[in-house]
C-alpha positions as CSV (number, residue, x, y, z in Angstrom):
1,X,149.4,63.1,167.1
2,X,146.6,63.9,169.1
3,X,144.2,66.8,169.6
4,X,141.8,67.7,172.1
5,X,138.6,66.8,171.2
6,X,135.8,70.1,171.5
7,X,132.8,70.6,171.3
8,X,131.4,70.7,167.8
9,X,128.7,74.0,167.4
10,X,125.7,73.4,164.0
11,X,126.5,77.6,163.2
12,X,130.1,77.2,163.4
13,X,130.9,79.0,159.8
14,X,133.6,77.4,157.8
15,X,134.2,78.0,154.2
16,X,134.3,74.3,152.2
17,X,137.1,73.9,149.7
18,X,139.7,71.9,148.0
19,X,143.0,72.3,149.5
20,X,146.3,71.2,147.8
21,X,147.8,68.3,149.0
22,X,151.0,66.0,147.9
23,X,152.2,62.9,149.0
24,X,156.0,61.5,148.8
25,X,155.1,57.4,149.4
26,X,158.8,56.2,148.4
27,X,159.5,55.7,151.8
28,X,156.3,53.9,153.0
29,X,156.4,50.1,153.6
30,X,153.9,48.2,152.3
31,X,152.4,47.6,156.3
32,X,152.7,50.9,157.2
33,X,151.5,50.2,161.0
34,X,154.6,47.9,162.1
35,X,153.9,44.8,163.0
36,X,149.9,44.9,162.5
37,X,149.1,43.7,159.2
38,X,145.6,43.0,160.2
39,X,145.2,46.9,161.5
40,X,146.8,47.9,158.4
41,X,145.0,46.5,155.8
42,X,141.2,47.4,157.9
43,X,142.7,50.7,157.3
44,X,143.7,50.2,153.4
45,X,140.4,48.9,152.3
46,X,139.7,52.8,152.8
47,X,141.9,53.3,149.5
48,X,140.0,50.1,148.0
49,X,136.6,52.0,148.0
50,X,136.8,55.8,147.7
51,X,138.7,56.5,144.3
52,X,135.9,55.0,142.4
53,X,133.2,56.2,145.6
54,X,134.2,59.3,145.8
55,X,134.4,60.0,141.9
56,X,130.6,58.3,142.1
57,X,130.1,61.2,144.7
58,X,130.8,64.3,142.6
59,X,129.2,62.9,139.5
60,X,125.5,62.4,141.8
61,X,126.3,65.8,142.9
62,X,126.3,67.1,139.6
63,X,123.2,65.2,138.7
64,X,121.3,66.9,141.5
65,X,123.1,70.6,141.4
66,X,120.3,72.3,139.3
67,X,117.7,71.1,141.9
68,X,119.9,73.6,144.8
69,X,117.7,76.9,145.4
70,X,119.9,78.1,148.3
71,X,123.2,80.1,147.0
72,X,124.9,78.9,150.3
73,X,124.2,75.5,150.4
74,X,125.3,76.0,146.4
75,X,128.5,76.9,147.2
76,X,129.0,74.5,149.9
77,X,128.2,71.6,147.2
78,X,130.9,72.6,145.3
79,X,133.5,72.7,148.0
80,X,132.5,69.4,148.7
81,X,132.5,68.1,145.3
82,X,136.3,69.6,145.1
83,X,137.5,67.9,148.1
84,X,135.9,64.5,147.3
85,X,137.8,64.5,144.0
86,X,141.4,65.4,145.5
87,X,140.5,63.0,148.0
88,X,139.7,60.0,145.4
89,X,142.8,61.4,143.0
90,X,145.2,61.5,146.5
91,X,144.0,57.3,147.3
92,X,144.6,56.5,144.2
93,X,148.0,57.3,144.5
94,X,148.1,55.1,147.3
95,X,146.9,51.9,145.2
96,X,149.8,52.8,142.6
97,X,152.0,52.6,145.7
98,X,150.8,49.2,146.8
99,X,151.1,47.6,143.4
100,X,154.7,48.9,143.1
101,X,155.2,46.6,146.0
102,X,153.7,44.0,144.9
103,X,150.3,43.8,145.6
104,X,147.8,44.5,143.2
105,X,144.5,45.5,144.0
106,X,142.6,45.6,140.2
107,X,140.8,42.3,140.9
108,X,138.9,44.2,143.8
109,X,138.3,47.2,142.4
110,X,137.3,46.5,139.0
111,X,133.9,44.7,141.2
112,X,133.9,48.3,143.1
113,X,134.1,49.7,139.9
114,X,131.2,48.2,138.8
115,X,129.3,48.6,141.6
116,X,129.2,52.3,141.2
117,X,129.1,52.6,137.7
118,X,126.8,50.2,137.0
119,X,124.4,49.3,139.8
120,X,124.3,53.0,141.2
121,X,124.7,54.9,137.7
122,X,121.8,57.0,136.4
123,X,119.3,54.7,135.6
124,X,118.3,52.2,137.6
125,X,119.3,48.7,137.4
126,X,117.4,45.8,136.8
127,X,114.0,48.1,135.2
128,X,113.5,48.8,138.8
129,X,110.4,50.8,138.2
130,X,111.3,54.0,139.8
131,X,111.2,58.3,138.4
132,X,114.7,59.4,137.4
133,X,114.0,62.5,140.5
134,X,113.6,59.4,142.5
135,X,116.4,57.2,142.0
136,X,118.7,60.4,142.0
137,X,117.1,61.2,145.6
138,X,117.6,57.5,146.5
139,X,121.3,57.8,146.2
140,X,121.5,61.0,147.5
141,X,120.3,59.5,150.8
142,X,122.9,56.9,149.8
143,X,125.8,59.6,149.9
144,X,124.3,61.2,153.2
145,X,124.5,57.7,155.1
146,X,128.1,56.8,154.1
147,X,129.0,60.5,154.9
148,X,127.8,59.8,158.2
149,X,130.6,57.1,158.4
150,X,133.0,59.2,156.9
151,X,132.5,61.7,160.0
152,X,132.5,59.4,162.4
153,X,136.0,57.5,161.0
154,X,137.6,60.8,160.7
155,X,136.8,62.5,163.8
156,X,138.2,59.1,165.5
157,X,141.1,59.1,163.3
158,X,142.4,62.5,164.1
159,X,142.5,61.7,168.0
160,X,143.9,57.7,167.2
161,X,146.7,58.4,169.7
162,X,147.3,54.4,169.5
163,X,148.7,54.8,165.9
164,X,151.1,57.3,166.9
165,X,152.0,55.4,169.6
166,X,152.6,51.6,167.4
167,X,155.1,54.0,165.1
168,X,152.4,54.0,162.4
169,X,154.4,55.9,158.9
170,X,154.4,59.2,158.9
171,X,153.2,60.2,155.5
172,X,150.2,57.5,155.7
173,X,148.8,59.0,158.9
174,X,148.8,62.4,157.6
175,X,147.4,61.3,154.3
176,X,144.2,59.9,157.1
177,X,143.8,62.7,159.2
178,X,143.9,64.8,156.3
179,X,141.0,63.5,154.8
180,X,139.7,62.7,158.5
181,X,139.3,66.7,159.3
182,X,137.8,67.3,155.8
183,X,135.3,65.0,156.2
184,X,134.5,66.0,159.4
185,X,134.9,69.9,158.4
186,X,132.0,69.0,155.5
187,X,130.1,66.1,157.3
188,X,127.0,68.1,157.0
189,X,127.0,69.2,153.2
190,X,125.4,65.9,152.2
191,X,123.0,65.2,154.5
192,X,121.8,69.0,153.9
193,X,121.7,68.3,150.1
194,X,119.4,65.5,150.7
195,X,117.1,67.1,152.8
196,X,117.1,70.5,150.3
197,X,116.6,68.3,146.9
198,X,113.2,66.4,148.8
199,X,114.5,64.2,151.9
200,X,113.0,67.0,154.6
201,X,109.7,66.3,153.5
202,X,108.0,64.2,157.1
203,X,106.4,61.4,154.2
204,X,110.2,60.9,153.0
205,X,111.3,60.0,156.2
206,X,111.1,56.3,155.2
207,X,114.0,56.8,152.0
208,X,116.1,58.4,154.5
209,X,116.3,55.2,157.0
210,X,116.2,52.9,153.8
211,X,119.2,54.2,152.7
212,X,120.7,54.0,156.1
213,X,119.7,49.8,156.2
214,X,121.3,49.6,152.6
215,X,124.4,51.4,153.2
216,X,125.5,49.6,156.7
217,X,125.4,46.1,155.4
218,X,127.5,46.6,152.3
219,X,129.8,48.8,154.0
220,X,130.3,45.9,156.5
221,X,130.4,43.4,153.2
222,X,132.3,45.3,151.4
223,X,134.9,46.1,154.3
224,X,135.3,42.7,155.5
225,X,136.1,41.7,151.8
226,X,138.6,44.1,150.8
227,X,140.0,43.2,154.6
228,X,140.4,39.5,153.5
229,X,141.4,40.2,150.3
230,X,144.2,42.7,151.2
231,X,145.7,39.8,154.0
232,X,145.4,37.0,151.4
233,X,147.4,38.4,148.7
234,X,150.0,41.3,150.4
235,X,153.3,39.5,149.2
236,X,154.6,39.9,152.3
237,X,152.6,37.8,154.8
238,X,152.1,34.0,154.9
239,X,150.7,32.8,152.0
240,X,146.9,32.8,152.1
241,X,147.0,34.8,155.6
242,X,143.5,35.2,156.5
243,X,141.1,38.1,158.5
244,X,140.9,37.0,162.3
245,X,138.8,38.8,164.5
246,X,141.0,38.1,167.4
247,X,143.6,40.2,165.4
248,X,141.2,42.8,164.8
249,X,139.9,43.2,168.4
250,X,143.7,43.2,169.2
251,X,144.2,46.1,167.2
252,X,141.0,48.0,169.0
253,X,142.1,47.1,172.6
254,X,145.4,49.2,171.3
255,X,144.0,52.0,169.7
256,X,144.4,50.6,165.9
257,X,141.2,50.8,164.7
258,X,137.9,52.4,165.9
259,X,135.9,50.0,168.1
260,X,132.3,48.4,167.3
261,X,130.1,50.5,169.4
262,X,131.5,54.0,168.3
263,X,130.7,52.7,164.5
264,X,127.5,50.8,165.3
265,X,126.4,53.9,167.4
266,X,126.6,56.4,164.4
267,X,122.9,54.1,163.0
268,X,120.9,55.2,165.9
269,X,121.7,58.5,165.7
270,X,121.4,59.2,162.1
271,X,118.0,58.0,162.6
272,X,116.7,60.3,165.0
273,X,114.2,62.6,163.0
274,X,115.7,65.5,165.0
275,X,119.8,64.6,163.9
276,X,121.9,66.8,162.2
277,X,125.3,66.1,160.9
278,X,126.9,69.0,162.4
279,X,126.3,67.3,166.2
280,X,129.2,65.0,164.3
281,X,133.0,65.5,165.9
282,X,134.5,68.5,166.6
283,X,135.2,71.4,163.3
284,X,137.7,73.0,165.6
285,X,139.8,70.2,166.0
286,X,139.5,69.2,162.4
287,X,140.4,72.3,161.1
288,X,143.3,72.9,163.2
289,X,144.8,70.0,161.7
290,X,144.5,70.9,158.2
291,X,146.2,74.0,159.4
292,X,149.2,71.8,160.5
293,X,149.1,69.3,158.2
294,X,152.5,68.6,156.9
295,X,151.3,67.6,153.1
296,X,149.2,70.8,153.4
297,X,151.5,73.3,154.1
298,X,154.5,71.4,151.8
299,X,152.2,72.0,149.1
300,X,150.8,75.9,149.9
301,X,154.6,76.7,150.5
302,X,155.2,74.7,146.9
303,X,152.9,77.0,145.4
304,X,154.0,80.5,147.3
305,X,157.4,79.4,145.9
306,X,156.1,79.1,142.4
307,X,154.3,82.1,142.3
308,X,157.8,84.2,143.8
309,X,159.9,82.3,141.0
């Protein structure tokens, strides 16, 4: 499905909160883009990472809520934090799916686990000799960076007319552009955050582009891991089938996957002193999907139901 792709505005108002979603995966194959195992498993390392990111998300939100002055921006946290945890709840469905067919993806996330946890928990690792304030701030401009991602991937996901076009599932792509328009409809809420719990400060500029330069590369690593490991153990493929780049630029020259240059693109912009998230896709687009969504409204009509019974 594709949408026309607006103009986003930085006052557009838009109330941020959880909707309720459900997802019926009984009829999903386990390479739910036919034919492209190497587009769908780029796309799956998505669920890899965000159950255990996501719930990292709302817990370093919570951490930093009693620093938030501004009522607005207050509420707006909270929204977020709701959405993020549907979202991680929603992809973790998704892993249950894929070990019901056979492919099980504990080995990978146990180290993402970890990773979250551990390396990016309260206190630093290692004795790194930094304040508590500061090591929450550092991860803060953590969140901000990867939400910058997140915008990007879901305002190219909701116009991917290529995945409509290779017969992608049905049920899968909504469960994408689902999350797509919210991350796009709250793509600002973390970068604001930062700035309003210490990152506007001119003499913090520096965290803000350091946490840019961490998040990048272990996006990348971690990406191109979970890519590899998804191909070399999906029960379904060649044994030991490995992560080509040919495939992948295969799958960009037909829509698949987002290319190089509109991910690489989103660095440079974030680290313009003058950037604001909300210059980030377009809010009426995203929100007339969630409007249209099919999980969406199967779960507002299961609820009007409900509430009639």
């Amino acid at each position: 499905m594709s949408t026309p792709h607006l103009p986003s505005h930085p006052q557009e108002p838009q109330p941020i909160a959880p909707r309720r979603v459900s997802f019926d995966w009984h009829a999903t194959p386990l390479l739910w883009i036919p034919d492209e195992p190497t587009a769908t498993h780029v796309i799956n390392v998505l669920h890899l990472l965000l159950p255990a990111g996501e719930r990292w998300f709302v817990k370093v939100f919570k951490e930093a809520l009693p620093l938030v002055r501004d009522e607005q921006l207050r509420t707006d946290v909270k929204g977020f934090m709701g959405q993020e945890a549907t979202h991680s709840v929603q992809h973790s469905t998704v892993l249950d799916h894929l070990a019901h067919q056979g492919l099980d993806t504990a080995p990978y996330t146990r180290r993402i686990d970890f990773l979250f946890a551990r390396l990016l928990g309260e206190q630093p690792p290692f004795g790194i000799p930094v304040t508590g304030q500061e090591w929450l701030r550092f991860r803060l401009s953590l969140i901000a960076a990867i939400e910058q991602f997140t915008a990007v991937l879901g305002d190219w996901v909701l116009d991917a007319e290529g995945l409509d076009r290779a017969g992608s599932d049905p049920v899968m792509l909504d469960l994408l552009r689902w999350h797509g328009a919210e991350e796009v409809e709250h793509r600002a809420v973390a970068f604001d955050m930062y700035q309003h719990t210490g990152g506007a400060d001119p003499s913090r500029y520096l965290r803000r582009a350091l946490g840019m330069a961490v998040t990048a590369p272990v996006l990348l690593y971690l990406w191109g891991w979970g890519t590899a490991y998804l191909l070399r153990n999906d029960p379904q493929l060649a044994a030991r089938s490995r992560y080509s780049l040919r495939a992948h630029h295969q799958a960009v020259r037909k829509g698949l996957l987002p290319t190089w240059r509109e991910l690489g693109a989103a660095i440079p912009r974030y680290l313009r002193r003058s950037y604001h998230p909300s210059q980030e896709g377009s809010l009426r687009t995203a929100v007339a999907y969630l409007a249209s969504s099919p999980a969406a409204r199967a779960a507002a009509g299961a609820v009007g139901r409900a509430a009639l019974s």
